[in-house]
N, C-alpha and C positions, 0 to 999 in steps of 0.2 A: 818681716817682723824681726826685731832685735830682740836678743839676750834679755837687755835691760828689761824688756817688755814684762820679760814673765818671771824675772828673777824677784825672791825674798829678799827684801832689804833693809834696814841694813842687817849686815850678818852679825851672828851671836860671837865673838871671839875671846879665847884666856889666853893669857900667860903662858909660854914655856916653862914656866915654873908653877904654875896650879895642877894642883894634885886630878891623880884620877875619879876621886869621891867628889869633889870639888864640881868637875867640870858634868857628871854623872847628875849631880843636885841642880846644875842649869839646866840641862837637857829635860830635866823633866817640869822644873819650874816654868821654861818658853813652852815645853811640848815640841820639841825638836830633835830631829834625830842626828844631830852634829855639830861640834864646835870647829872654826874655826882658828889654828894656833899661831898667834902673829906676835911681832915684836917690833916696835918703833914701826908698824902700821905695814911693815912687811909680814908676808904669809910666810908661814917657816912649815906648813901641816896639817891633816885636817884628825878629827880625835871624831868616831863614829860611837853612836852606841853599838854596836857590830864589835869595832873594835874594844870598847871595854868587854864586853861580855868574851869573846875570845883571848883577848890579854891578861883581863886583870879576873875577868872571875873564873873560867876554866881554866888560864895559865897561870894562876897562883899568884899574879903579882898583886905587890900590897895596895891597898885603895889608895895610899897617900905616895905614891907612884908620882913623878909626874909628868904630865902628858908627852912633854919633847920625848920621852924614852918610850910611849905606847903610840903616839901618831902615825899617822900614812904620810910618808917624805919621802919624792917631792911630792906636792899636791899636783893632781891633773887641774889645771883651770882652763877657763875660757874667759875669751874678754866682753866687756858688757857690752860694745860696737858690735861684736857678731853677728851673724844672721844665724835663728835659732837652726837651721842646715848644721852647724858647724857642733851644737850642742848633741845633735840628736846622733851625729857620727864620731862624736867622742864618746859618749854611752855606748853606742852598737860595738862599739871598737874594744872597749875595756872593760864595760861589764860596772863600771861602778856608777850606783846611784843618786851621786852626788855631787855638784863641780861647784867650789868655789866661780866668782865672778871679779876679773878684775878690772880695772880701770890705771892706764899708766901704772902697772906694776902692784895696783894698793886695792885690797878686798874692799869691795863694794856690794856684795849680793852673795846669794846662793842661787843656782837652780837645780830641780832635781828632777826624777824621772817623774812623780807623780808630779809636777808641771807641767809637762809637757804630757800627759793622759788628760790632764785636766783639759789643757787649749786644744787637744783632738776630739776628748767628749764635746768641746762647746761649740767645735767646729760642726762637726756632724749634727747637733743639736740643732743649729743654725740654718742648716741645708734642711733638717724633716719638717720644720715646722711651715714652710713654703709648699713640701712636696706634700705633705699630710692635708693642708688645705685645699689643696688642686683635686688631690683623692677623694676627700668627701663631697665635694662641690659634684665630680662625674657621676660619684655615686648617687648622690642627694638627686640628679636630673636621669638616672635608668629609669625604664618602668621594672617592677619588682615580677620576677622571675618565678 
């Protein structure tokens, strides 16, 4: 399974030059917890709600901030050709919960940790419902005890 598979797409991205109130009023208009910061379709950053709330509201900076100066630079990415291997050991590896996705150089996706929880619940999900039917079936033919 690739990247692509289970990446958000397309990704939500502003300006270098959009303020941090700005980019704060997208995240919760999509219900997302990050923007993307790119420029001529280059990723330059990624702007978390994490990072607003410790930059701009516990560090004093002003809402109309803007994000090139609150971002996480560089961005960790992965590419959308990966194999999700590649994802889940750049998470183990850094701890952040969030990887842009690229494509020759150019944001195409996000994936995130709660992705990849999601395709391990559906995996397991996948496997009980075979082994829960074999269970009742044995049980369904005991004589009762």
């Amino acid at each position: 399974m690739r990247v692509s598979d289970l990446m958000i797409s397309p990704p939500v991205t502003v300006a270098p030059d959009s303020t941090a109130a700005e980019a704060a009023r997208l995240m919760d208009g999509q219900a997302i917890g990050c923007v993307l910061v790119a420029d001529s379709r280059a990723l330059l950053g990624v702007l978390t709600d994490r990072d607003l709330v410790v930059r701009v509201l516990a560090g004093g900076a002003d809402p109309h901030t803007s994000v090139a100066r609150l971002m996480s630079a560089p961005a960790l990415t992965v590419d959308a050709d990966d194999d999700l291997a590649a994802a889940y050991r750049t998470f183990r590896r850094t701890g952040v919960r969030r990887l842009p996705v690229l494509r020759d150089g150019t944001p195409v996706g996000v994936i995130t940790v709660d992705d990849l929880f999601l395709d391990v619940l559906q995996r397991f999900a996948d496997l009980l419902g075979p082994v829960s039917r074999s269970t009742l079936r044995e049980d369904a033919g005991d004589p009762p005890t």
